[in-house]
Structures are given as structure tokens and as C-alpha cells.
C-alpha positions as CSV (number, residue, x, y, z in Angstrom):
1,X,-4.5,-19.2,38.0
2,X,-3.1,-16.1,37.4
3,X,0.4,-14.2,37.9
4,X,-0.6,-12.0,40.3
5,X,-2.4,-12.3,43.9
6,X,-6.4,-11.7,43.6
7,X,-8.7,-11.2,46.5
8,X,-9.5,-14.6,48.4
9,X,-13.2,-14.6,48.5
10,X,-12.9,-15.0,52.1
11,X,-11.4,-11.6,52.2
12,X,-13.5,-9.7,49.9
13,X,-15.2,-6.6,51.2
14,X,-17.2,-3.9,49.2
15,X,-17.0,-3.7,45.4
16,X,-14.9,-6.6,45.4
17,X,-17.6,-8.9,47.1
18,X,-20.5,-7.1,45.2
19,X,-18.9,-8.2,42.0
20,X,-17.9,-11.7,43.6
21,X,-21.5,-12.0,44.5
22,X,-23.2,-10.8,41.6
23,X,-20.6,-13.2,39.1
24,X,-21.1,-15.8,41.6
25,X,-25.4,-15.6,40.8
26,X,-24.7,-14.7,37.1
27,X,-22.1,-17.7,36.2
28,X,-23.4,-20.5,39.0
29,X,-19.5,-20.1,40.0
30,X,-16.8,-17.8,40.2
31,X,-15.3,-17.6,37.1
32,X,-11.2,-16.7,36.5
33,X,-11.8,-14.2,34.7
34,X,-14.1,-12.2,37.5
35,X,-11.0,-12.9,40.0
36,X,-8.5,-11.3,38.0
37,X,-10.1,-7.9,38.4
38,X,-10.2,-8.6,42.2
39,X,-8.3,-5.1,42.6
40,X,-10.2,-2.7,40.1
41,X,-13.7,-3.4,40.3
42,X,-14.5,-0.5,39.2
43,X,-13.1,-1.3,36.0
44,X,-14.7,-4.6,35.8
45,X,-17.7,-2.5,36.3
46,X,-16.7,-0.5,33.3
47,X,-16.6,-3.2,31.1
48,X,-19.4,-4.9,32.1
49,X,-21.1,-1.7,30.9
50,X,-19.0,-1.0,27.6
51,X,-19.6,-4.4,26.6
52,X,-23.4,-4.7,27.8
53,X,-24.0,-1.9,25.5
54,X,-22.4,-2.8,22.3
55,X,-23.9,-6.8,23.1
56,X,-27.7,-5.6,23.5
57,X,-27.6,-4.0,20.5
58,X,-26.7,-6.7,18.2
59,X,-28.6,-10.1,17.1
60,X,-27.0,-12.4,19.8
61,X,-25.4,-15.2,16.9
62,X,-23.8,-12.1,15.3
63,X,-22.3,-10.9,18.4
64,X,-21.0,-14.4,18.9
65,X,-19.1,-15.0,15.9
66,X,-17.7,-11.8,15.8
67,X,-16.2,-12.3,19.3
68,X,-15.3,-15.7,18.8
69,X,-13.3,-14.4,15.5
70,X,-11.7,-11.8,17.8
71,X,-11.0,-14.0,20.4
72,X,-9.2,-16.9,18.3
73,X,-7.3,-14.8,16.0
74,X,-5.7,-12.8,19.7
75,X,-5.1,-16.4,20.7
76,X,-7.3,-16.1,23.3
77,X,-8.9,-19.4,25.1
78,X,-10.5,-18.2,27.7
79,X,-12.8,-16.2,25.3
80,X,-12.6,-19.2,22.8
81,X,-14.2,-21.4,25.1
82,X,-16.9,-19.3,26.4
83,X,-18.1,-18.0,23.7
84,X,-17.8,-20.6,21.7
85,X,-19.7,-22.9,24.5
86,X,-22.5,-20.0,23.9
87,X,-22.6,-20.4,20.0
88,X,-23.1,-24.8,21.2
89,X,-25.4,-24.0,23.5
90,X,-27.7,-21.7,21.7
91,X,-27.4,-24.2,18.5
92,X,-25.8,-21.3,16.6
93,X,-23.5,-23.2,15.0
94,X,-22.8,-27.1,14.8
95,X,-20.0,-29.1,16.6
96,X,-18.1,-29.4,13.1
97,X,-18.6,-25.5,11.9
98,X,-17.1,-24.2,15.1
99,X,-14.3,-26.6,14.8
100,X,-13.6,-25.4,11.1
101,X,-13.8,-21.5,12.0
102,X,-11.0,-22.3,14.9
103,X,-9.1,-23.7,12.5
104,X,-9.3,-21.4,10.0
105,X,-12.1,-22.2,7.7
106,X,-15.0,-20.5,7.0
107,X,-16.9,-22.7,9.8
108,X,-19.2,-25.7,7.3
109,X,-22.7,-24.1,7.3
110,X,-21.9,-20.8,8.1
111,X,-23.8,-17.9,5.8
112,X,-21.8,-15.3,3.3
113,X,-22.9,-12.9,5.6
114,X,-21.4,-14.8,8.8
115,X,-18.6,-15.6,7.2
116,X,-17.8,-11.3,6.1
117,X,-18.8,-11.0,9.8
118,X,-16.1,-13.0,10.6
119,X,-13.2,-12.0,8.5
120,X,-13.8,-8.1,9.5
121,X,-13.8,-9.3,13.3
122,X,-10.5,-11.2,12.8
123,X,-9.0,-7.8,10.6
124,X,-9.6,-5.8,13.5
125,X,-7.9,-7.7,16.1
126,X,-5.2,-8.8,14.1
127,X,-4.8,-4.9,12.6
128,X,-7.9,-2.8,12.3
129,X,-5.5,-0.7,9.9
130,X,-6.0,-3.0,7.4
131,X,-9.6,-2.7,7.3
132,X,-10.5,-1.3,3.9
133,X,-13.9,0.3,2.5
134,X,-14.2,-2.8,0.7
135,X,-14.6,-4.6,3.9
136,X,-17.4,-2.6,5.0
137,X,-18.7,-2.6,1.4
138,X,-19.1,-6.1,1.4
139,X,-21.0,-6.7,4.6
140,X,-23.1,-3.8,3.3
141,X,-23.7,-6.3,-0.2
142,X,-25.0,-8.6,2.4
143,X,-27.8,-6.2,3.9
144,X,-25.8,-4.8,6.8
145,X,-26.7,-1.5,7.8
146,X,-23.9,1.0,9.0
147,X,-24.9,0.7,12.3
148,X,-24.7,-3.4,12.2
149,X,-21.4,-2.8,10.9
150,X,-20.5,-0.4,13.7
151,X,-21.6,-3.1,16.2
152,X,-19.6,-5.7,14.5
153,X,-16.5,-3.3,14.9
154,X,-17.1,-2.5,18.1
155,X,-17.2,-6.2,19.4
156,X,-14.1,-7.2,17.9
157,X,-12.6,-4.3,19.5
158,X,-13.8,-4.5,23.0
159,X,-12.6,-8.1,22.6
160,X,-9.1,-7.0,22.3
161,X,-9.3,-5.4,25.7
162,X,-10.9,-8.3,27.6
163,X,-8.8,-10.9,26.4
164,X,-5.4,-9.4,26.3
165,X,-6.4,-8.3,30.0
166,X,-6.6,-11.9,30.9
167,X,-4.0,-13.4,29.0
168,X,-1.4,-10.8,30.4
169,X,-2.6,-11.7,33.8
170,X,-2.0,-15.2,33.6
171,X,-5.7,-15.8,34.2
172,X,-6.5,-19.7,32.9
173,X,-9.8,-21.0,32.1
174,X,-11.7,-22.3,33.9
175,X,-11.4,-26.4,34.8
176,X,-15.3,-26.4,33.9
177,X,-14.7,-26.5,30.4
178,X,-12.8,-29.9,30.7
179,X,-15.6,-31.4,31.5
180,X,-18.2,-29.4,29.1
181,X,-17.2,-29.9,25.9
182,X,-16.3,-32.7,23.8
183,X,-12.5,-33.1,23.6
184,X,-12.6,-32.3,20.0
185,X,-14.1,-29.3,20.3
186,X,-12.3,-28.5,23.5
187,X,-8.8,-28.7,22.0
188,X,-10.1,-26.3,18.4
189,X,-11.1,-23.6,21.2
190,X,-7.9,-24.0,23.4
191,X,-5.9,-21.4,21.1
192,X,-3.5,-20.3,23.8
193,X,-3.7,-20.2,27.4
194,X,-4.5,-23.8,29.0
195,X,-7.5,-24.7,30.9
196,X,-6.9,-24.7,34.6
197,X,-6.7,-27.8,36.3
198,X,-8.7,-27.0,38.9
């Protein structure tokens, strides 16, 4: 599950259960990903926080494809899966659109606008030095106001520190998501790490 040693829920005392406890009401289970911060709390708590902020300031759908652009471009399947479960559950996107953004398309029903959102979230995890004016020009073309663009940014940035978290500590999704997704989708969303066994 991951390569280092995380708290046993059985041993958890303190912030550790706090944050075992509250993920545990939150998620219905006790996710990986809430594990692997077993030792730093605090900075779970952090980015919790960091991440609450930029999230409740965006339109939901937007926040999703931007992190799921993130998230499949750092290879990441933990964050491929659950956010794109959130985009299928929410009937954000279809079944076949989410399958075509993983692979590389533009996603089949997806806006101009989603699909600028998009391609600025994927340049700033791949190399948010390539970001140009004329990135942020077009998503202003599409009625994007500086601060929507700001929030966009800072999504796909925040991104990059949860996911490459993770995948450096070994931490594999969850088994849940054999059983929650069609295969199809499953295997467009598993973009690095595999899903735990168990």
C-alpha cells in the first residue's frame, strides 16, 4: 500500500486518529491516501485547508477537469480515479468524454471553454514555464475572468503536490475502485500507479 510504515488504526492517538476519524466519516472508509500522511497530520491538515480554499471558490465541474487534467498528465491514478469518479457521479461528463480526455482528446462533448481549461491545467503540471499570455488570453476569449483563471491555476498546482506526495509514497488506490467503475473506464483512469488489491 505504500513504501513506508503508516499508523495502524489500532494505534492511532491524537491528530492521527482525529484525521482517521474525520476521513473515516467523510469517505465511508479509510482511504490510502488519508494513511499515508499517518506521520504529519498537520500537514494533511494543511492541505485540506489549501485545497478547500482554492475548491470553494470555483464552479465544482471546472475544478474537476482541471484536476483531473493535472492529475493524468503527472500520471497520477489515484487522483485519476477519484476525481474522475466525481466528474461520473455528478453527470459532469459522459462515460465516453472522460475516456477520450484520458487518452488525450479533447473529451467528446466537452465545451471550448472546458477544453482551454483543460490544456492550461495539463501546461502547468507538465511545465507551468510554458504557460504563455496567450493561454490566459484564450480562456479570457471564453469569458473567464482573472480570478477564474487564477483558480484554474491554482488547482492544477495544488494537484502537483498531492499527487506526487502519493505516488512517491507508494500509496495505491484504493481496491474500491475495482469494483466502481466500469473496466473501460477503470483502465483510461489507471495512468500510473495500480489499484490495490485489497
Amino acid at each position: 500500500m505504500t513504501f513506508i510504515e503508516t499508523v495502524p488504526e489500532a494505534d492511532a492517538t491524537g491528530a492521527v486518529q482525529a484525521m482517521y476519524d474525520t476521513d473515516r466519516r467523510v469517505f465511508g472508509d479509510l482511504p490510502n491516501f488519508t494513511r499515508a500522511y499517518s506521520h504529519r497530520p498537520e500537514v494533511y491538515a494543511a492541505w485540506r485547508a489549501l485545497n478547500g480554499a482554492i475548491k470553494g471558490g470555483m464552479d465544482l465541474r471546472r475544478y474537476e477537469l482541471a484536476t483531473i487534467a493535472a492529475a493524468r498528465r503527472l500520471r497520477s491514478s489515484y487522483c485519476s480515479l477519484a476525481h474522475g469518479s466525481v466528474l461520473l457521479n455528478n453527470e459532469f461528463v459522459t462515460p465516453d468524454a472522460l475516456r477520450s480526455l484520458m487518452n488525450g482528446g479533447n473529451g467528446a462533448g466537452l465545451s471550448d471553454v472546458d477544453v482551454a481549461v483543460i490544456d492550461l491545467a495539463d501546461k502547468v503540471a507538465d511545465d507551468a514555464t510554458s504557460v504563455t499570455q496567450a493561454d490566459i488570453d484564450r480562456l479570457r476569449e471564453h469569458g473567464l475572468s482573472d480570478t477564474d483563471i487564477t483558480d484554474v491555476i491554482l488547482a492544477a498546482a495544488a494537484r502537483s503536490f498531492f499527487s506526487k506526495s502519493l505516488d512517491a509514497l507508494g500509496v495505491s488506490p484504493d481496491a474500491k475502485y475495482n469494483d466502481t467503475l466500469d473496466p473501460a473506464v477503470r483502465e483510461a483512469l489507471t495512468v500510473g500507479r495500480p489499484i490495490a488489491a485489497e
